[in-house]
RODO-2510 file (C-alpha; in nm, 4 decimals, decimal comma):
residues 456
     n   res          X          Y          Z
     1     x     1,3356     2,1273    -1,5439
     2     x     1,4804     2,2484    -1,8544
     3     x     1,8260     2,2705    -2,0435
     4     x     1,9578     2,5606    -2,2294
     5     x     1,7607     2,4167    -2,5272
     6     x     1,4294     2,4801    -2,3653
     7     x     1,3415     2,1275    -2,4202
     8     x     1,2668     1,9054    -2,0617
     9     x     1,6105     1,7485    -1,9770
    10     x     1,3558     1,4369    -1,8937
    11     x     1,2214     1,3828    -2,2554
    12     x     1,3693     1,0922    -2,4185
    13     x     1,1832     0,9161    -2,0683
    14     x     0,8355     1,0537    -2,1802
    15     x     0,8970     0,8538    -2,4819
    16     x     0,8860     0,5187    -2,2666
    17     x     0,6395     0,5936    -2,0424
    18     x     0,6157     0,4069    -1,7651
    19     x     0,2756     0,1866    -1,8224
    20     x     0,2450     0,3364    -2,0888
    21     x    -0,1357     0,2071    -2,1847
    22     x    -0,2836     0,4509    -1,8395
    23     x     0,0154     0,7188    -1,8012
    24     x    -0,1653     1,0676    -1,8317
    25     x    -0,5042     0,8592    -1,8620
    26     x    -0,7019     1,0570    -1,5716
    27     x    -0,7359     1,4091    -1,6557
    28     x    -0,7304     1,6891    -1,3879
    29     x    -0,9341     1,9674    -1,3873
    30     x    -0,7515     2,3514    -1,4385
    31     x    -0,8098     2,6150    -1,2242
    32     x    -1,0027     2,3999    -0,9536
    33     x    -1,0533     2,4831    -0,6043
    34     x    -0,8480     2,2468    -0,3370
    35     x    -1,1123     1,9567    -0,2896
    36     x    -1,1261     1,8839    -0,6217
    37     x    -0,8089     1,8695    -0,7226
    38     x    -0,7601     1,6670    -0,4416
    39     x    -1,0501     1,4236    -0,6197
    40     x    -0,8660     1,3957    -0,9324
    41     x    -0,5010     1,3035    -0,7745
    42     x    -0,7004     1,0626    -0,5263
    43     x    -0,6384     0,6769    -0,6510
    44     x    -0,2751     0,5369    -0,6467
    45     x    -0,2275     0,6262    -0,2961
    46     x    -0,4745     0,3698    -0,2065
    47     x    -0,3159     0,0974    -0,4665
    48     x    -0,0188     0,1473    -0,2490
    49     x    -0,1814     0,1403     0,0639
    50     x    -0,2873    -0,2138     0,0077
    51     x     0,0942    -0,3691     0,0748
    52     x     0,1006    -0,2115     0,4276
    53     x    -0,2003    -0,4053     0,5343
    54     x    -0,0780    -0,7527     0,3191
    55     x    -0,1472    -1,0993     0,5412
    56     x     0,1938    -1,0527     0,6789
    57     x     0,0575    -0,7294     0,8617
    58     x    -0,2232    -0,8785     0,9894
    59     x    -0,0980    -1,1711     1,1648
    60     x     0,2187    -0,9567     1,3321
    61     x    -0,0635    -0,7107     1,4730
    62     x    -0,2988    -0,9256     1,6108
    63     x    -0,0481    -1,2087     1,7232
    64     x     0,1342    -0,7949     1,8844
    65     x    -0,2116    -0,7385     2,0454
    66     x    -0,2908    -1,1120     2,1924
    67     x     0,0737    -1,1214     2,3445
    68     x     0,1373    -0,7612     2,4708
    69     x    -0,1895    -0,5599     2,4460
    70     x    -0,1082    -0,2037     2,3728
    71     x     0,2694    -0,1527     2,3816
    72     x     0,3627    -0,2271     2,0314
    73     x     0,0843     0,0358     1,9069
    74     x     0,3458     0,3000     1,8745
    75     x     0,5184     0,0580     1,6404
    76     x     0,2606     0,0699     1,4036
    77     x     0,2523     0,4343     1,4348
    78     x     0,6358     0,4712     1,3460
    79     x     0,5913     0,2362     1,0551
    80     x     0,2962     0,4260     0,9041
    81     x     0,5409     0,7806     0,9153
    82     x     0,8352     0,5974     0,7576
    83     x     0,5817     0,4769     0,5072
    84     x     0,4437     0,8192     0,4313
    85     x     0,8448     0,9448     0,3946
    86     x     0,9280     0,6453     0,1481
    87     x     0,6450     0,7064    -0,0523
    88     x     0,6730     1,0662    -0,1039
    89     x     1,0174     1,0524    -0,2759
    90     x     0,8942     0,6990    -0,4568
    91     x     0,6037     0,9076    -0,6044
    92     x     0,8130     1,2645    -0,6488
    93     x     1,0597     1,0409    -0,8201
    94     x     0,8191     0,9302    -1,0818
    95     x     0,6618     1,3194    -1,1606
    96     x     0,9793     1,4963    -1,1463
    97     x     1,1548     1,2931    -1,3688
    98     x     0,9057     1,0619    -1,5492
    99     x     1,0650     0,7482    -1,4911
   100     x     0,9691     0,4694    -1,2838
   101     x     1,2210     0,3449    -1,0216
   102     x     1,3231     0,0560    -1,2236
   103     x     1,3779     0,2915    -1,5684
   104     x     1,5838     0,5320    -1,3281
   105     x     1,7907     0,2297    -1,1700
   106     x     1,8748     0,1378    -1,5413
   107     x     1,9854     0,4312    -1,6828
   108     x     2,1750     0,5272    -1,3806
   109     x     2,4011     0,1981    -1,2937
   110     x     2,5407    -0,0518    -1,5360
   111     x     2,4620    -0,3996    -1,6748
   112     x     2,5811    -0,6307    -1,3803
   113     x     2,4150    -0,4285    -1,1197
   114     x     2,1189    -0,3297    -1,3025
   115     x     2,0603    -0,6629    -1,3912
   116     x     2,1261    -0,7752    -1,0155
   117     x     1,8969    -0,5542    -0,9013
   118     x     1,6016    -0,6568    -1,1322
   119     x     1,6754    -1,0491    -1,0363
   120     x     1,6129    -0,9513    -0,6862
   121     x     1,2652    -0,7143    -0,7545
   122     x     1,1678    -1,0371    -0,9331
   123     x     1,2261    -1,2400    -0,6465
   124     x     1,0379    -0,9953    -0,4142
   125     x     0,7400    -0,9696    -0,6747
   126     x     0,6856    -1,3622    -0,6488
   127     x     0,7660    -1,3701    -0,2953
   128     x     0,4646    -1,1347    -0,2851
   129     x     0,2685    -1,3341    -0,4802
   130     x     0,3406    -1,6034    -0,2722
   131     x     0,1819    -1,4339     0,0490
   132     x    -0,1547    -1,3484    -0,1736
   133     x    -0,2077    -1,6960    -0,3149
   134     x    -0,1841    -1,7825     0,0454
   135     x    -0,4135    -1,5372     0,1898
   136     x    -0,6609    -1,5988    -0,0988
   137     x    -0,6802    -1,9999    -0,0838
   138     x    -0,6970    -2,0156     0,3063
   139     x    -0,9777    -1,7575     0,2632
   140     x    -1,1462    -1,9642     0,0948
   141     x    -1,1191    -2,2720     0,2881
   142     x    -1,2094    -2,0561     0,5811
   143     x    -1,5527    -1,9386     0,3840
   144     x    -1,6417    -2,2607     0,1767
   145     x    -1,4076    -2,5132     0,2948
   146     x    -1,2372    -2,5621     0,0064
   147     x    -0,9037    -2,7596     0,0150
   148     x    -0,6432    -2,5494     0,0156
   149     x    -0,4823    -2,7346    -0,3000
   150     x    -0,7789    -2,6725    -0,4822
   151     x    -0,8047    -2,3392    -0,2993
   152     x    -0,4229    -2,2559    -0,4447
   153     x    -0,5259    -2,3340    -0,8220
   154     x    -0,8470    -2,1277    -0,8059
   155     x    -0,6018    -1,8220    -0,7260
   156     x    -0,4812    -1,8432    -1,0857
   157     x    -0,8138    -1,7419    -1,1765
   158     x    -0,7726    -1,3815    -1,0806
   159     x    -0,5673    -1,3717    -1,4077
   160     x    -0,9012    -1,2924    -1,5819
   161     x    -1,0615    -1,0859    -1,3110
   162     x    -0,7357    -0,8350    -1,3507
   163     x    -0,8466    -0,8513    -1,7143
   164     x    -1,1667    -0,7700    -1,6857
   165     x    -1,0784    -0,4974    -1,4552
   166     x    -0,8063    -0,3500    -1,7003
   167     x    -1,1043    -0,3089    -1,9240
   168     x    -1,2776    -0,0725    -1,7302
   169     x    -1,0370     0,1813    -1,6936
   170     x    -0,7440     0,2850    -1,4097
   171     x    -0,9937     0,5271    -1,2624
   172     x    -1,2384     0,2176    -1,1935
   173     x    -0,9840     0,0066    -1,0723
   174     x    -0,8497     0,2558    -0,8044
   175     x    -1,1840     0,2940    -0,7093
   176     x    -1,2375    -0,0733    -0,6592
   177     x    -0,9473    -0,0913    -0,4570
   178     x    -1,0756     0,2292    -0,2634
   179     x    -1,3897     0,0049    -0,2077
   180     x    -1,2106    -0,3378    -0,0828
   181     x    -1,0391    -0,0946     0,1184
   182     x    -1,2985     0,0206     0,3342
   183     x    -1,4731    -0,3110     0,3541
   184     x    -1,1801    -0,4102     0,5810
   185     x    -1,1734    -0,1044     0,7706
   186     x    -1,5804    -0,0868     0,8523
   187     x    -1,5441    -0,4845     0,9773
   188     x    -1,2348    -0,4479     1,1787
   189     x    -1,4052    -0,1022     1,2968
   190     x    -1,7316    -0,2770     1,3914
   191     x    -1,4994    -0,5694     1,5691
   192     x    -1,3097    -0,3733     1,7588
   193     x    -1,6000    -0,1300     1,8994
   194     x    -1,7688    -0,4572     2,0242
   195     x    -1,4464    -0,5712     2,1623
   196     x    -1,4814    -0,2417     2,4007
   197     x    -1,0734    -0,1814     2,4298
   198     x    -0,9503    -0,0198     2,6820
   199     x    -0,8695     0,3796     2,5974
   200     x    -0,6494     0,4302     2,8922
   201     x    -0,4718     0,1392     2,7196
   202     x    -0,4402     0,2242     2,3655
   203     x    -0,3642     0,6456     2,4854
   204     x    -0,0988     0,4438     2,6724
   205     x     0,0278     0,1951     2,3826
   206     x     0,0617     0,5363     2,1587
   207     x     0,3691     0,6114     2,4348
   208     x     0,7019     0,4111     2,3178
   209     x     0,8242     0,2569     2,5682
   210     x     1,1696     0,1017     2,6490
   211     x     0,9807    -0,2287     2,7256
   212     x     0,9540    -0,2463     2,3486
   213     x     1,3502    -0,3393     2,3725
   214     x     1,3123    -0,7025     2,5621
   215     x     1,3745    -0,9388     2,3869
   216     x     1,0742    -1,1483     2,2569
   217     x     0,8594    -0,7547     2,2802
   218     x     1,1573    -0,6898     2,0321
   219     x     1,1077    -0,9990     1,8187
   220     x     0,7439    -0,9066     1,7278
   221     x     0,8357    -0,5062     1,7387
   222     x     1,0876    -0,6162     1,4306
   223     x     0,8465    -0,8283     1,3033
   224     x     0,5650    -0,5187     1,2443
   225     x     0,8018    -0,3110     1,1746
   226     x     0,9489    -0,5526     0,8834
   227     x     0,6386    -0,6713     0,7618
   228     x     0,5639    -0,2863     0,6277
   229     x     0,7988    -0,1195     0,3635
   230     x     0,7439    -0,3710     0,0939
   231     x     1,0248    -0,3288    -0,2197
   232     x     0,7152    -0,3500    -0,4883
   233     x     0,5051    -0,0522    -0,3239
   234     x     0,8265     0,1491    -0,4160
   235     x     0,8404     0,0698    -0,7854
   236     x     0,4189     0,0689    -0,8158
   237     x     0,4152     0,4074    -0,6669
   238     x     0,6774     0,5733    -0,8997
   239     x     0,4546     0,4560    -1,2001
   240     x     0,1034     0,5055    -1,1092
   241     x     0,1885     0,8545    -0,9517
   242     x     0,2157     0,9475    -1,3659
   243     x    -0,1373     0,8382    -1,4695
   244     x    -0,2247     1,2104    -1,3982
   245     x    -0,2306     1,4265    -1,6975
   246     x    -0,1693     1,8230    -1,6875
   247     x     0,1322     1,9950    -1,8332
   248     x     0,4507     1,8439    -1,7872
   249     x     0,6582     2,0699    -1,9028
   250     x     0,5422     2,3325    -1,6696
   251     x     0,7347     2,3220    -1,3180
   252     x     0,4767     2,4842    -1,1204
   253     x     0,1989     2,2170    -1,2385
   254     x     0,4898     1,9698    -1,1839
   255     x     0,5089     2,0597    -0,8229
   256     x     0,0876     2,0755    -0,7677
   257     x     0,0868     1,7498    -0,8947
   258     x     0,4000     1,6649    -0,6622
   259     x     0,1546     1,8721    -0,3628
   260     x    -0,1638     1,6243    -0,4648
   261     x    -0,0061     1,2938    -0,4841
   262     x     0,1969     1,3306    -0,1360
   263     x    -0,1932     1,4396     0,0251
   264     x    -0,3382     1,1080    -0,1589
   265     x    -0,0654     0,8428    -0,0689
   266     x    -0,0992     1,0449     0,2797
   267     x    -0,4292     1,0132     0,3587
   268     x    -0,4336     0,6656     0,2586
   269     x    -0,1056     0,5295     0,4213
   270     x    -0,2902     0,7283     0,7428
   271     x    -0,5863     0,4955     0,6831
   272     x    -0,3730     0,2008     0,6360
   273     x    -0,2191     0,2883     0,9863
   274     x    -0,5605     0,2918     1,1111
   275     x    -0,6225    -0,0593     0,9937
   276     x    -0,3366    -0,1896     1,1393
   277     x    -0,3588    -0,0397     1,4541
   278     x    -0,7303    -0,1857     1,4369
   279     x    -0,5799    -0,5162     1,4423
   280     x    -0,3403    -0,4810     1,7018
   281     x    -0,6339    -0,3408     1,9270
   282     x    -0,8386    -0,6296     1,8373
   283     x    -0,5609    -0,9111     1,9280
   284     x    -0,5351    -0,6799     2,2901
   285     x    -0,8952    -0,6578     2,3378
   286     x    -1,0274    -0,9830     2,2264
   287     x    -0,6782    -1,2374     2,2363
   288     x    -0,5141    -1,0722     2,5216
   289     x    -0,3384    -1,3825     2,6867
   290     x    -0,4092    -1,6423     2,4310
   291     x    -0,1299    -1,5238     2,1714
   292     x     0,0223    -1,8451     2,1882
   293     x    -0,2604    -2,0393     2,0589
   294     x    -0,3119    -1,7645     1,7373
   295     x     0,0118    -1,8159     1,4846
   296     x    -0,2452    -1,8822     1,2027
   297     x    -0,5740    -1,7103     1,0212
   298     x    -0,7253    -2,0506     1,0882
   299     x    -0,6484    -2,0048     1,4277
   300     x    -0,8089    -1,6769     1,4166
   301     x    -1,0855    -1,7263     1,2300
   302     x    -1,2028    -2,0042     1,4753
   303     x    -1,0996    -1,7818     1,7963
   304     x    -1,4087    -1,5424     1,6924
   305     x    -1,6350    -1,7913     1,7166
   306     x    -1,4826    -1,9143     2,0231
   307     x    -1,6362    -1,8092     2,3437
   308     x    -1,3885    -1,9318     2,6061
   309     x    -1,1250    -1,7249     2,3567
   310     x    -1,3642    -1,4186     2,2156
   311     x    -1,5612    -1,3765     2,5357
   312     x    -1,9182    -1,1983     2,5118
   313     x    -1,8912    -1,1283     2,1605
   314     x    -1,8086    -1,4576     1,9984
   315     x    -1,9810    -1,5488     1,6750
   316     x    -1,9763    -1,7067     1,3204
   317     x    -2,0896    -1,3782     1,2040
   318     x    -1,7625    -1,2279     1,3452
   319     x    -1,5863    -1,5111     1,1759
   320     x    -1,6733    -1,5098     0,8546
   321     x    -1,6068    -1,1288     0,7961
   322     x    -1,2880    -1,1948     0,9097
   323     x    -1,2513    -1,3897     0,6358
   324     x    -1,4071    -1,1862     0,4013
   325     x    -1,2231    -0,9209     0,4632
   326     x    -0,8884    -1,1435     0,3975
   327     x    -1,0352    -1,2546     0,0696
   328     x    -1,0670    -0,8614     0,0065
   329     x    -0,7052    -0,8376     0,1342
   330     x    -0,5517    -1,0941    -0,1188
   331     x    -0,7754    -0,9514    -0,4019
   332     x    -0,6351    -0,6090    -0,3629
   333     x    -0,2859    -0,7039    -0,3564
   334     x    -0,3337    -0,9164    -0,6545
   335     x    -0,4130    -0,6003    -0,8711
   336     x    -0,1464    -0,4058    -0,7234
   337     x     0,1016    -0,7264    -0,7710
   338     x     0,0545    -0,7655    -1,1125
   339     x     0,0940    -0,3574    -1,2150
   340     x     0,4036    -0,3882    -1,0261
   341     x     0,5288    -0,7134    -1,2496
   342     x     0,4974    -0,5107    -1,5402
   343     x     0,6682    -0,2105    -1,4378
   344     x     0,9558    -0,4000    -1,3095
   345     x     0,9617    -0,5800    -1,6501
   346     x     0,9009    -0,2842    -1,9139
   347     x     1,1777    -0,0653    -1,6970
   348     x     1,4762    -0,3010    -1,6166
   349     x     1,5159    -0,4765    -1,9435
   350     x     1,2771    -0,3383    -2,1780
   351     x     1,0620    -0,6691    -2,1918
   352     x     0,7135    -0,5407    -2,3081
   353     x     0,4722    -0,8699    -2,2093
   354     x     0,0483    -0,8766    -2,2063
   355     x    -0,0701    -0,8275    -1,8904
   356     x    -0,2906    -1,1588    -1,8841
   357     x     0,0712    -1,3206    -2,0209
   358     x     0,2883    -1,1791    -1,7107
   359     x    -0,0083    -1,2403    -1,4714
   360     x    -0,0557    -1,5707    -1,5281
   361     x     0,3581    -1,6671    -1,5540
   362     x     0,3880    -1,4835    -1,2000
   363     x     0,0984    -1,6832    -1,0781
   364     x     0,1541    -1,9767    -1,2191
   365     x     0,5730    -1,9975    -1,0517
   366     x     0,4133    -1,8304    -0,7458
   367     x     0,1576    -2,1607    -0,6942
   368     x     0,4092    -2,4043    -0,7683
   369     x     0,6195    -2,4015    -0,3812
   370     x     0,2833    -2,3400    -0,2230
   371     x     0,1163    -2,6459    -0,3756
   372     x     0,4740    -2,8359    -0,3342
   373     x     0,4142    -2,7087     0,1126
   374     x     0,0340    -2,8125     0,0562
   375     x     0,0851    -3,1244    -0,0414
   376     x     0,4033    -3,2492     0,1696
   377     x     0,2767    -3,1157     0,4708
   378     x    -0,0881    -3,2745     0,3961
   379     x    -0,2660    -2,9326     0,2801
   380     x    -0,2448    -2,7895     0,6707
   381     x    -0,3026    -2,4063     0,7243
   382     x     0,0251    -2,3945     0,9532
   383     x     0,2296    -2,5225     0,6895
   384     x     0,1238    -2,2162     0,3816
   385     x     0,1174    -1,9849     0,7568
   386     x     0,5040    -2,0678     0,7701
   387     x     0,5598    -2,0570     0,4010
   388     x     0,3776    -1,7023     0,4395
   389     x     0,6509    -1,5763     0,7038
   390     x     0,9663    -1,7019     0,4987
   391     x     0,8193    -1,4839     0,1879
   392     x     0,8222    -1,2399     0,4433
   393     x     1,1382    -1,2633     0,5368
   394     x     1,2387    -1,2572     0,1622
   395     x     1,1186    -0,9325     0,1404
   396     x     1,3428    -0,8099     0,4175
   397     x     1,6342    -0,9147     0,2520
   398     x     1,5595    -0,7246    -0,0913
   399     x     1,4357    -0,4242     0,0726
   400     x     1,7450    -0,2419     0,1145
   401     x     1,7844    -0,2925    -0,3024
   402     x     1,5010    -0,0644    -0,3698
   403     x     1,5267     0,2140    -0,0432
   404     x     1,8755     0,3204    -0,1246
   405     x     1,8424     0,3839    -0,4479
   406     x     1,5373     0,5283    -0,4487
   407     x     1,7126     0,7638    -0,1665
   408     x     1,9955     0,8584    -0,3495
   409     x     1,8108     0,9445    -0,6717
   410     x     1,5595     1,2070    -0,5108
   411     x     1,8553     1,3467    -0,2843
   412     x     2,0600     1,4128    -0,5958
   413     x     1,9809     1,8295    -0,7415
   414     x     2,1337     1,6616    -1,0691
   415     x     1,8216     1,4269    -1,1020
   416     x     1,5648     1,5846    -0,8940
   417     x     1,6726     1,9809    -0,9910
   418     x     1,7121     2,2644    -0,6868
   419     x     1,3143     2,2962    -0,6477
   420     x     1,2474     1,8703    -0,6385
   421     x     1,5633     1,7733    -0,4322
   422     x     1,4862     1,6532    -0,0972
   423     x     1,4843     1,8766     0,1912
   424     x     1,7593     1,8027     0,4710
   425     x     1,4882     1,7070     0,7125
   426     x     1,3342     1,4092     0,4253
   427     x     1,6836     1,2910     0,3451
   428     x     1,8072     1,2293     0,7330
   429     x     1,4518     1,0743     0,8227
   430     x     1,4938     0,8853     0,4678
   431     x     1,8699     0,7353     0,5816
   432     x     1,8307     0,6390     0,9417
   433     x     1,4734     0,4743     0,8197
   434     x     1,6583     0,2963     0,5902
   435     x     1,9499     0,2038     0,7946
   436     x     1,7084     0,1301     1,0798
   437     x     1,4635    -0,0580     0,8641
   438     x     1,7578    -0,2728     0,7300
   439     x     1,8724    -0,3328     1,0260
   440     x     1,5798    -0,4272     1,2172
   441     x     1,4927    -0,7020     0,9135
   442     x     1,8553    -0,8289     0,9960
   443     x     1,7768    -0,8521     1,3122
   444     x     1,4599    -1,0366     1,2155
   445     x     1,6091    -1,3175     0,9609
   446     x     1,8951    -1,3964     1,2508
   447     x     1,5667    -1,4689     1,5075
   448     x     1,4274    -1,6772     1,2277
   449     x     1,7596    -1,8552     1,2087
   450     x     1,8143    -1,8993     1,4862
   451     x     1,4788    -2,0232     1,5707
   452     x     1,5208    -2,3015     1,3135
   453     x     1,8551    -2,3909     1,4102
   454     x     1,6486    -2,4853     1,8025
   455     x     1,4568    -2,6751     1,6272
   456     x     1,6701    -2,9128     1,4369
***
C-alpha cells in the first residue's frame, strides 16, 4: 500500500474522492466485536442490490415460472453467485485503491477509449432510467389509473424526492432503501406462501438441468441471466463502498473494511436472489400454463385478481401490492440511478454537476422516447413493456465495457498490491462469467433480432 516514501501510492486519488460530499461520511466503530462492525459496513450492499431485482428481473422470472415452473430456478441461483463475484472486486476496487471504476478507467487508458467508454456508461445510465420511468408510470396507472403520459411526467418529480433524501444523510438513505427493500420481499413472501408451491418442485428446480439448453427454455434462461449484471451496479458499488471512514492508510483496516463490505453486498445480493427466486416461484405456482397471456405488469397485475388465472387466492388485495411493491421497485432504482450519474460524470471527465441538475437532465432525456412510444402507440402498457426489453437489451451490449475492465484492474498486483490481487479461484470464476455473461447477452440480442426480422 505504500512506496518507498511511506506515503500511500493511492494519494493524489484521495484528493478526488469519489462522491466526494458522503466519502468517509459513516464512521465505524474501533475495536468492535463482529456484529457491529458488521452494522456499520451494512448499507451500499443493499443500494446495489436494488439493480438485480429492476422491472426487467421481474417480468423474466415470473414470465420463467408461468412457462416452465421450476427449471429455470437454478438460473437465478447462478446469477445471484456471479453477482456476489462481480461485486466483490467492484467494491475491493474502490477501498484498495480509492478510485471509482470510472476514475480508474481514466487514468489507466487514453482519451479515445476513455472517452468511448464513458459514451457507452452514459448510454447504459439512461437506458436504466428508461426501465424506471417505466416501472414507475405503469405503477401508477396500475394503482390510480393514471395515464401513462401523465404517469411518465410525474416520474420527473422524484428529482426533488432524491433531494430531499440527500438532505438527510447517506446513512438514512441506505436505510430507506433497506426499507423499500423488504416491503417487496414480505409481499412476494406472503404471495407465494398462499400460492402453496410445490417443494418437491422448487428442491427439484434448484437441480440444473440439460432441459435448460432447448431452445425457447434457453431463450428465457438468457433472458434471466441477462437481465442481472447491470454496467451501473459496477461503477455505484466502487464509490459507495468508500463512504466508510477508518484509517486508510493502514492495510490491515484496509482489508477489514475489504472483509465487511464483501459480507454486506453478500448478504444482500443473497436476499436479492431470494426475491427473484420468489418471483419465479410465484409465476410456477400461480401462472403455471398461462405464460403466454403474461408479457406485461398490466397483464400481471390483472392475473391476481383473476380467478380463472390466480385460482383460490385471487384478489384486488393481491393486486394492488403487486403494484406497490413495483412503485417501491422504480423508487429504489431511481436513488441508486442518479448516484451512479454522478459518479460516472465526476470520474470520466471531471464534470462536477448538482445533483438536482444531473437528475433532472437524465430524467428529463430518459422521458422523452418513452413519451414519444406512449403517444404513437396510443399510451398502451405493451408498447413502454417492449420499450422496457430493448433498454434491456441495451444493457447487454455495454456490459462487457464495464466487466473487463473492472477484471483486469483487480487481477493486476500493480494496482491491487500482493495482499488485494485477486485470488486464482476469483479471477477464473471472474473470466468465464464474463465471457459467459457476454456471450449469453449475444445470444439474447440475435433472438431479439431475429424475432423482429419474423415479424416484418
Amino acid at each position: 500500500m505504500t512506496d518507498e516514501t511511506g506515503k500511500n501510492k493511492f494519494a493524489s486519488a484521495a484528493s478526488e474522492a469519489s462522491l466526494e460530499e458522503v466519502n468517509s461520511s459513516v464512521e465505524v466503530p474501533k475495536g468492535a466485536g463482529f456484529w457491529r462492525t458488521l452494522f456499520a459496513f451494512s448499507g451500499p450492499g443493499a443500494l446495489v442490490a436494488v439493480g438485480y431485482m429492476d422491472p426487467g428481473n421481474w417480468i423474466t422470472s415470473i414470465v420463467g415460472g408461468a412457462q416452465y415452473r421450476y427449471l429455470l430456478l437454478s438460473v437465478v441461483v447462478i446469477s445471484g453467485i456471479i453477482a456476489m463475484v462481480m461485486q466483490y472486486m467492484a467494491a475491493k476496487l474502490g477501498i484498495v485503491t480509492r478510485q471509482d471504476l470510472a476514475q480508474a478507467i481514466r487514468h489507466r487508458t487514453n482519451k479515445p477509449v476513455g472517452f468511448m467508454l464513458w459514451i457507452m456508461t452514459e448510454l447504459a445510465i439512461m437506458a436504466t432510467d428508461i426501465a424506471e420511468v417505466i416501472g414507475g408510470a405503469i405503477a401508477l396507472q396500475l394503482l390510480f389509473g393514471i395515464p401513462l403520459t401523465v404517469g411518465v411526467m410525474l416520474t420527473i418529480l422524484d428529482v426533488f424526492l432524491l433531494l430531499l433524501l440527500t438532505k438527510l444523510g447517506f446513512r438514512k438513505i441506505e436505510a430507506i432503501v433497506v426499507t423499500l427493500i423488504l416491503s417487496i420481499l414480505v409481499i412476494f413472501l406472503y404471495m407465494v406462501i398462499l400460492s402453496k408451491p410445490s417443494m418437491a418442485g422448487i428442491m427439484g428446480g434448484l437441480v440444473p438441468r440439460t432441459s435448460i439448453l432447448q431452445h425457447k427454455q434457453l431463450t428465457l434462461a438468457l433472458g434471466i441471466i441477462g437481465a442481472t449484471v447491470m454496467p451501473h451496479n459496477l461503477y455505484l458499488h466502487s464509490s459507495i463502498s468508500q463512504t466508510r471512514a477508518y484509517d486508510r492508510d493502514n492495510e490491515d483496516e484496509v482489508a477489514n473494511a475489504v472483509r465487511f463490505t464483501t459480507w454486506d453486498s453478500n448478504i444482500q445480493l443473497v436476499g436479492a436472489t431470494i426475491i427473484n427466486a420468489l418471483l419465479l416461484i410465484l409465476g410456477a405456482a400461480l401462472f403455471f400454463g398461462h405464460g403466454d397471456q403474461l408479457q406485461a405488469f398490466g397483464d400481471l397485475y390483472r392475473a391476481l385478481s383473476d380467478n380463472t388465472i390466480a385460482k383460490g387466492i385471487a384478489s384486488p388485495v393481491l393486486s394492488t401490492l403487486f403494484a406497490v411493491a413495483l412503485l417501491a421497485s422504480g423508487q429504489n432504482a431511481t436513488i441508486t440511478g442518479t448516484l451512479t450519474g454522478q459518479i460516472i460524470m465526476e470520474g470520466f471527465i471531471h464534470l462536477k454537476v448538482p445533483m438536482w441538475a444531473r437528475r433532472l437532465i437524465t430524467r428529463l432525456i430518459a422521458v422523452v422516447p418513452v413519451l414519444i412510444a406512449a403517444c404513437v402507440w396510443g399510451g398502451t402498457e405493451g408498447a413502454l413493456d417492449n420499450l422496457l426489453v430493448y433498454s434491456q437489451v441495451f444493457l447487454s451490449i455495454a456490459l462487457p465495457f464495464t466487466m473487463f475492465p473492472l477484471i483486469i484492474f483487480t487481477g493486476s498486483k500493480k494496482i491491487m498490491g500482493e495482499r488485494f490481487v485477486n485470488p486464482l479461484w476469483v479471477s477464473i470464476v471472474a473470466w468465464v462469467s464474463a465471457i459467459l455473461l457476454t456471450g449469453l447477452n449475444i445470444q439474447l440480442i440475435f433472438n431479439l433480432v431475429k424475432e423482429l426480422i419474423a415479424m416484418v
